[in-house]
DODRENNU-778669 format. One line per 10 residues: their letters; for each residue x, y negated, z negated of C-alpha. Coordinates in steps of 0.05 Angstrom, whole numbers, always signed. Layout:
// residues N
a> X,Y,Z  ...
This chain:
// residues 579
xxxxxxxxxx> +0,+0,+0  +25,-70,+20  +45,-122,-41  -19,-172,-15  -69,-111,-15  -34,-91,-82  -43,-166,-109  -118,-174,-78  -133,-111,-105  -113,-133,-175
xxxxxxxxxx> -148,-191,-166  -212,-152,-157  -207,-107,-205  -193,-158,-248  -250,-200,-233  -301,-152,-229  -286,-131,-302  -282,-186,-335  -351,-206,-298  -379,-136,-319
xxxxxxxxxx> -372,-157,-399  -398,-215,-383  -470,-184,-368  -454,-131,-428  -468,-164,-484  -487,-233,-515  -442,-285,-540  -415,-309,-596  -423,-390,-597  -502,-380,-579
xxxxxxxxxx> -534,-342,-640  -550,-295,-573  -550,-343,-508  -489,-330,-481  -447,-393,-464  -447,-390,-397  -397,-460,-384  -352,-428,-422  -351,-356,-393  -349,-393,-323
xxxxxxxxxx> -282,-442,-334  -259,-377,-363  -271,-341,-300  -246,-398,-252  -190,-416,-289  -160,-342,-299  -179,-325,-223  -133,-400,-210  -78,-376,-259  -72,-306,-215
xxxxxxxxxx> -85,-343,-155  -30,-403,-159  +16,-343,-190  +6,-300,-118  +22,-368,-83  +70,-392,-116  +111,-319,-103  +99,-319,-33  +121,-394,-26  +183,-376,-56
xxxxxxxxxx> +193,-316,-24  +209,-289,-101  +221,-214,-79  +285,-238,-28  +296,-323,-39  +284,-324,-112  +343,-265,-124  +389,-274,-59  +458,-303,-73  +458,-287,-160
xxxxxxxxxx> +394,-327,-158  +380,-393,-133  +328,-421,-186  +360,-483,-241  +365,-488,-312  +305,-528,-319  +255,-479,-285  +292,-422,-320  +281,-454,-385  +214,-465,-372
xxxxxxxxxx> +199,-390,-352  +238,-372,-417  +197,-407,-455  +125,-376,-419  +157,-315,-441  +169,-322,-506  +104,-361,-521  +55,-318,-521  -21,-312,-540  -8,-285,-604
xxxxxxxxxx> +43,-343,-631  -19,-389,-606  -76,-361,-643  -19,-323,-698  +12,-389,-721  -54,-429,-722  -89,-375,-759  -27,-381,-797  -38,-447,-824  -102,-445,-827
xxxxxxxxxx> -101,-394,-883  -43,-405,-916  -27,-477,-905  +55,-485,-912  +74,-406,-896  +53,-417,-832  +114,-476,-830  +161,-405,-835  +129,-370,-777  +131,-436,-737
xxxxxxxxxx> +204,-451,-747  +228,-394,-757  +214,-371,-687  +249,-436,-664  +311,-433,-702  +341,-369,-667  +349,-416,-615  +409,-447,-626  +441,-392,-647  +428,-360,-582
xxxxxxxxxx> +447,-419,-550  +518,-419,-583  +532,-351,-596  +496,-312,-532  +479,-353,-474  +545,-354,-430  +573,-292,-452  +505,-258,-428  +515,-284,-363  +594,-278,-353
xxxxxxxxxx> +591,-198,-372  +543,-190,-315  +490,-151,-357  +423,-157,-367  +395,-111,-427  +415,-101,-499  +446,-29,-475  +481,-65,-419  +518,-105,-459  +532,-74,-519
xxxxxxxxxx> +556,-9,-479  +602,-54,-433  +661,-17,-463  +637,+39,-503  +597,+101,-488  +540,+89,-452  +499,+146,-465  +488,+142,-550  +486,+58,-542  +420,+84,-482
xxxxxxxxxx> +390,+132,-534  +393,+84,-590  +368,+31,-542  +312,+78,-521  +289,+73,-595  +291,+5,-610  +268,-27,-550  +205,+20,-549  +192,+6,-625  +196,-69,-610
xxxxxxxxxx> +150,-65,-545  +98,-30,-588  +90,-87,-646  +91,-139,-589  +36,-102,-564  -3,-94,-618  +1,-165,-626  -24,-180,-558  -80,-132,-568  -108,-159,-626
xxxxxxxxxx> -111,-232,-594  -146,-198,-530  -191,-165,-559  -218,-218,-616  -216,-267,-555  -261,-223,-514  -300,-203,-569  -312,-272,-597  -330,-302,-517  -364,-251,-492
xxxxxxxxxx> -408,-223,-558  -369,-152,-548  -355,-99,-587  -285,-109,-621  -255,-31,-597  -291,-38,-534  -264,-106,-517  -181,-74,-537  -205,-9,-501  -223,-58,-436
xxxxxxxxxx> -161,-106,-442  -119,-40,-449  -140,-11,-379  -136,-86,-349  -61,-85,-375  -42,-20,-342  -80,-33,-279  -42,-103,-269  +25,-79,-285  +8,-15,-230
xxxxxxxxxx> -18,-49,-182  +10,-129,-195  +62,-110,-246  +121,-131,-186  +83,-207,-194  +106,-225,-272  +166,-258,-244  +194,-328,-267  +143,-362,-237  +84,-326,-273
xxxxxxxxxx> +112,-350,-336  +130,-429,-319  +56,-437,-294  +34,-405,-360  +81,-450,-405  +62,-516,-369  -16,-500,-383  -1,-478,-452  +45,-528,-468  -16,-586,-435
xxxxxxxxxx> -73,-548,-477  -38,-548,-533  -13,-626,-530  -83,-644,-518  -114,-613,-585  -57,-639,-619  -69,-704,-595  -138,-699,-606  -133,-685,-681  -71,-741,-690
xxxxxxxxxx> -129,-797,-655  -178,-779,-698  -138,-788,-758  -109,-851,-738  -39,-817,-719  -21,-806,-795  -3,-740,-812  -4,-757,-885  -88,-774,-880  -89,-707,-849
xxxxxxxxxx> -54,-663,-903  -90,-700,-958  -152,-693,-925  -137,-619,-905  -129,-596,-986  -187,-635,-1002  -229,-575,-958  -184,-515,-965  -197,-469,-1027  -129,-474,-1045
xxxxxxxxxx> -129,-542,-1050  -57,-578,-1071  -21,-505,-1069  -37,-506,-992  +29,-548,-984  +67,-498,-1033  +107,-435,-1012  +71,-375,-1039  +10,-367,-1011  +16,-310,-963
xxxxxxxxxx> +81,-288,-982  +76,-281,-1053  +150,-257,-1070  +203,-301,-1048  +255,-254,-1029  +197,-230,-970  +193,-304,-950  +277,-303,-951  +272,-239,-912  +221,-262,-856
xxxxxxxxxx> +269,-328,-846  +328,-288,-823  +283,-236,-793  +262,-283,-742  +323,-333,-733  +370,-269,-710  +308,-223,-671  +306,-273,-614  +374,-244,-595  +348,-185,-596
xxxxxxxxxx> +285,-188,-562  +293,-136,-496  +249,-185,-453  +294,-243,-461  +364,-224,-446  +341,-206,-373  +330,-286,-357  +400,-295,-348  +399,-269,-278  +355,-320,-241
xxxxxxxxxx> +399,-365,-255  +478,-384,-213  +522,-395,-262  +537,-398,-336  +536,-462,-338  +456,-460,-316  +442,-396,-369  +469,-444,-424  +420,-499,-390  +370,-455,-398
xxxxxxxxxx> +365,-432,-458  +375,-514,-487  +311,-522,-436  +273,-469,-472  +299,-491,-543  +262,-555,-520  +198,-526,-503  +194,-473,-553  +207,-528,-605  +161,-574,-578
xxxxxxxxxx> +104,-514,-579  +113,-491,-659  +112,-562,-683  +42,-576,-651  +31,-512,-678  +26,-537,-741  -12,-606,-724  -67,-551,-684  -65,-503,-753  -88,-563,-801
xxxxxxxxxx> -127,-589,-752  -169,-529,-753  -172,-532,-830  -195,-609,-822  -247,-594,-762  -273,-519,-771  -261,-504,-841  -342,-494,-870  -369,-518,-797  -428,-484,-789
xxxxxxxxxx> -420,-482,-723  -361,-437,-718  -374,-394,-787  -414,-336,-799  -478,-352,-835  -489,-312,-909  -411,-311,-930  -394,-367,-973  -315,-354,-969  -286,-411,-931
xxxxxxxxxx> -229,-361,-902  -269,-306,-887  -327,-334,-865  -302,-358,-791  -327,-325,-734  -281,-272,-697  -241,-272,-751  -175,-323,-769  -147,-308,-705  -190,-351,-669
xxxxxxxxxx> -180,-409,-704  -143,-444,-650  -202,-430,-600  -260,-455,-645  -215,-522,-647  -214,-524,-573  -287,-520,-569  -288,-581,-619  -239,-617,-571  -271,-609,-510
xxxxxxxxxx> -331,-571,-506  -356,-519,-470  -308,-532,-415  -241,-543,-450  -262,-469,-497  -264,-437,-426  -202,-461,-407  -162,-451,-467  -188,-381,-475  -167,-371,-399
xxxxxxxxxx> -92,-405,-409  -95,-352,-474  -121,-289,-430  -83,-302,-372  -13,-313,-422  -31,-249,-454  -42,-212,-399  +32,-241,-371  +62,-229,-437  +33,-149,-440
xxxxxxxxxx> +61,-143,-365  +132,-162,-381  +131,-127,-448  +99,-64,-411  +156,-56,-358  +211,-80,-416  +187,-13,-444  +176,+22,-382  +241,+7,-357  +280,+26,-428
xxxxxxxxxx> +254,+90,-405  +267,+109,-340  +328,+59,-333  +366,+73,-397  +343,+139,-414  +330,+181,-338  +375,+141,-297  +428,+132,-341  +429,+187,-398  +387,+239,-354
xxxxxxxxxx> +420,+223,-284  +489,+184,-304  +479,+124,-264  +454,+160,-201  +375,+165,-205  +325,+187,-151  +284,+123,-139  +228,+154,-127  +225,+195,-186  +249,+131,-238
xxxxxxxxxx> +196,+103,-210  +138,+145,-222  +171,+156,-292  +163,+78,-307  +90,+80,-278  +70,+146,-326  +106,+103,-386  +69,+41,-365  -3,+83,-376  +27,+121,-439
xxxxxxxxxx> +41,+44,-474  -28,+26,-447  -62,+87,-482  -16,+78,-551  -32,+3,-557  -105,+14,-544  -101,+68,-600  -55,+17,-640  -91,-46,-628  -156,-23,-653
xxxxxxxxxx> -122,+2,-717  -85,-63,-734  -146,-110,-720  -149,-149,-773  -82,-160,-782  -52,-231,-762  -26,-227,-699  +43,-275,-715  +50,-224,-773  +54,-163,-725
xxxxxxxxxx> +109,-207,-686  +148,-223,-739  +156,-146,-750  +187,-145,-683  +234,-193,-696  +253,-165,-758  +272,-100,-716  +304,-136,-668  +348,-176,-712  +363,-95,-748
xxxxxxxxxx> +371,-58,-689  +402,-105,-637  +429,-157,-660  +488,-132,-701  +510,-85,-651  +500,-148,-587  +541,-201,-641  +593,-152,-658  +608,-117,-586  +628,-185,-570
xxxxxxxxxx> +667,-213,-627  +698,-155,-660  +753,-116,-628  +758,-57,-668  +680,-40,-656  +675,+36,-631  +610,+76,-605  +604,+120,-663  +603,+49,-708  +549,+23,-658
xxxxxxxxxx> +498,+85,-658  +512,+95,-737  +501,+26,-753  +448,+4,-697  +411,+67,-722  +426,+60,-800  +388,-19,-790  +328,+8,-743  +315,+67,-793  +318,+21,-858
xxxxxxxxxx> +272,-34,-813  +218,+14,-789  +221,+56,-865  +203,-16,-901  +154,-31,-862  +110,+28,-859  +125,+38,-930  +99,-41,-943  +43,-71,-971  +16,-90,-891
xxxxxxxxxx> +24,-24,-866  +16,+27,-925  -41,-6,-959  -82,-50,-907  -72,-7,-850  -55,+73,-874  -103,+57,-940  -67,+76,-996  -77,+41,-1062  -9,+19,-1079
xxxxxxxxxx> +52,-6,-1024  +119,+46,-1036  +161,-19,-1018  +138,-83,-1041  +165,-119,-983  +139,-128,-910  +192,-160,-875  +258,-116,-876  +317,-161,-838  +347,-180,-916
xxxxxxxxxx> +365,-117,-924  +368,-81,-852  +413,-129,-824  +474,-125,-885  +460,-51,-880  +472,-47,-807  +531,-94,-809  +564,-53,-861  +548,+13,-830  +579,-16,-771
xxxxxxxxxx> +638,-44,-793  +665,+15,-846  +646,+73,-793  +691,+37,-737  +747,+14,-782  +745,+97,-804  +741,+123,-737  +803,+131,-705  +786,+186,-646  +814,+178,-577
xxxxxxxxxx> +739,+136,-557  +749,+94,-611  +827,+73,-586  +804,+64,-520  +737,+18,-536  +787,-21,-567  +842,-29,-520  +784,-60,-472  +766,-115,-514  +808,-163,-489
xxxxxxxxxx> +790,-151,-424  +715,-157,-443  +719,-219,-480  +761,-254,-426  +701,-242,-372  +656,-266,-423  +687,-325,-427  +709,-345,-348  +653,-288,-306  +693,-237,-259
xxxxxxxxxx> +679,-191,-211  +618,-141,-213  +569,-200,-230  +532,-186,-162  +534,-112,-168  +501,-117,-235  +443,-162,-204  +436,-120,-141  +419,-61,-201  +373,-97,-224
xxxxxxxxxx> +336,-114,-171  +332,-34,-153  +302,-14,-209  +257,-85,-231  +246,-107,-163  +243,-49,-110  +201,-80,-59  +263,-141,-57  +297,-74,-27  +252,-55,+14
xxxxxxxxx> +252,-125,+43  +320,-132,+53  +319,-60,+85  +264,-88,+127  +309,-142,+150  +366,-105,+177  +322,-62,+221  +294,-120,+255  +355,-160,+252
């Protein structure tokens, strides 16, 4: 099947799905009457999203332009996409829910997603780009073994993929739910087929450009109900906080530390959690390639900083503004429960969308809750084929097959992992519902920071790093990440339902991290096998093409493009024959 027939086809199926629930059950904002402005902008404005997206790739070209010559696009549009990628539906609703409950905790979420940032900017960027590599395994397996780094990669990336997915879920299906009057494991079951069929049939689409149209309309929705709640309060912030505790039930404490994480060493433990996961995050390192040069990575990545910091601070501006507009509105809480923050309709999550609807209406609600479906549904694809491709790129084509894969057989592989993920974060999604969604991302942080992160920081800094170091420690941080967690308060008690957490913390990274550092650092310094002499006799060698680039850079990019982009080969394949 051609790419257009793909796209159309995904454009119909689409469509004609989301239209289906539209005639399946009532909606939420009309005690019955379903709100049928807002359904419509929802419907025009996600068919525009897909639409401008399918344009926008063809104009470009972005199977053969966009990736000919090491990638033509500039630091400025890269940034941009970086940031579409990395805000997602679920730091939207998850941050403003956030606030909304918990007033000042939500300030955590909000800047600690930022503040990784920097050190990704100082510590990552360049290097990324100069080794020529584009995942986690990639790089950290530049001179060690390949094959332990690709099975420990295997495990991490798929255990961060899944809470990212869970996340995005959750926001799908309370958005559908709360628009469309829908049953909450109906809506997740529906989003969850709508994921796998676009990343089947449209997956090849979430390229950069999917994710700079998302940021700009994110980035404009969200500066408008920021603005919106900064007019009506005469821009002063200070009327607005006052004014806030005067309606929330935690009155003066809602600008104290404390309220959703009670213990302070969790609140410690989310902070470095998320300032070291962004380097770890398997969706983000593969950026780097669209751009020429280093010196445009780096750009990048101060672009994004930019944006992304831009984003959480409104963040909190929206997430107060909720408090101060929807908090007891009768209009957006469920009649018969007298609890201020249980009493909003579809839940905390949609706290940001019942402010939109106070904004602007009918029309602006569709139209956020379109920018929101169509970033989630970007989001899920990129996270989806992360996954997909930690399987049949780092574990069939380069445990399985050492580096020489049948194509067609990778692919298929990457297709039947793409519907397994769809099926798990159905199952997943309906089982986490009423957790909050920037929680559930903060968890993947936390194993990103565990996993990945040591191993990345320390495979380019430390010389006397060898492969049994990596696995132990990489493995030692991911089990003691993934054990606290399921053992916490979130997941053993609210989830599992047991009466009492094993662990009384949710957020691992104060104690994975050291853990994995330490594992790291005495197994290498102990191991002194014929591996371990030879990982370190290529450090220099490493570090000096991190610094200045070197040869292989296009090789790297051209693998890339085999296994994330097949149809740019079958293009350029094209191209010869006729040439």
């Amino acid at each position: 099947m051609k790419s257009s027939s793909k796209t159309w086809l995904t454009f119909i199926l689409l469509g004609l799905s989301l239209f289906s629930i539209s005639f399946a059950a009532d909606s939420a904002f009309g005690d019955g009457e379903k709100n049928w402005t807002a359904i419509s902008m929802f419907f025009v404005f996600v068919l525009a999203t897909l639409y401008i997206t399918y344009w926008a790739a063809n104009k470009t070209k972005s199977a053969s332009d966009f990736y000919t010559a090491g990638g033509g696009i500039s630091g400025f549009q890269n940034g941009l996409a970086i940031a579409g990628d990395y805000l997602s539906s679920a730091s939207f609703l998850g941050i403003t829910a956030m606030v909304f409950a918990s007033g000042y905790d939500g300030l955590i979420y909000s800047f600690g997603f930022f503040i990784g940032w920097p050190v990704f900017l100082f510590l990552m960027a360049e290097r990324f780009r100069n080794l020529g590599r584009f995942t986690f395994a990639d790089v950290t397996s530049f001179r060690l073994q390949q094959t332990p780094i690709r099975i420990l990669a295997v495990f991490s990336t798929m255990a961060i993929v899944l809470l990212y997915l869970i996340a995005q879920m959750v926001a799908a299906g309370k958005l559908i739910e709360m628009l469309f009057g829908f049953h909450y494991n109906v809506a997740v079951f529906i989003v969850g087929i709508l994921m796998v069929v676009y990343v089947i049939f449209g997956g090849m689409l979430a390229t950069t450009w999917v994710q700079m149209i998302k940021a700009v309309l994110i980035l404009f929705g969200a500066t408008l109900m920021a603005a919106y709640v900064l007019f009506k309060v005469g821009f002063n912030v200070e009327i607005l906080f006052s004014e806030s505790t005067k309606i929330h039930p935690l009155g003066e404490k809602l600008m104290s530390p404390g309220n959703a994480l009670k213990n302070p060493i969790d609140s410690i433990s989310l902070g470095i959690g998320l300032m070291f996961g962004t380097a770890g995050l398997p969706h983000i390192l593969m950026r780097f390639f669209t751009v020429k040069d280093a010196k445009e990575a780096r750009r990048s990545v101060l672009y994004a900083a930019s944006f992304i910091g831009y984003f959480y601070l409104l963040m909190f501006i929206v997430g107060f503004g909720v408090i101060f507009f929807v908090m007891g509105n009768p209009d957006y809480t469920i009649a018969g429960i007298t609890d201020l923050l249980k009493n909003l309709r579809g839940g905390d999550n949609m706290a940001a969308v019942h402010l939109a609807h106070v904004v602007g209406g009918d029309v602006f609600l569709g139209f956020m809750s379109a920018v929101t479906f169509a970033t989630l549904v970007a989001v899920v694809a990129g996270l989806t084929l992360s996954g997909a491709s930690a399987i049949s790129h780092d574990f069939y084509a380069n445990v399985i097959k050492k580096g020489n894969p049948v194509m067609k057989t990778e692919l298929t592989i990457s297709r039947f992992t793409t519907i397994v993920l769809g099926v798990l974060s159905i199952y997943l999604g309906i089982l986490f519902e009423h957790q909050n969604v920037a929680f559930l991302v903060g968890l993947a942080f936390s194993i990103g920071a565990s996993a990945n992160f040591p191993l990345l920081f320390l495979s380019m800094y430390w010389s006397k790093l060898t492969t049994r170091g990596a696995v132990l420690g990489g493995a030692a941080g991911f089990i003691v990440a993934v054990t606290i967690i399921t053992l916490g308060p979130a997941v053993w008690v609210q989830v599992l339902g047991h009466d009492e957490a094993i662990v009384p913390l949710n957020n691992p990274a104060i104690f994975s991290i050291p853990i994995a550092f330490i594992v790291t650092f005495v197994v290498s310094i102990m191991d002194n096998s014929k591996a371990a002499q030879e990982a370190r006799a290529k450090f220099e060698a490493q570090y000096v093409r991190s610094q200045v680039g070197g040869e292989g850079i296009s090789e790297a990019i051209q693998q890339y493009r085999q296994v994330n982009h097949p149809e740019f080969m079958d293009e350029q394949k094209a191209k010869k024959v006729t040439e």
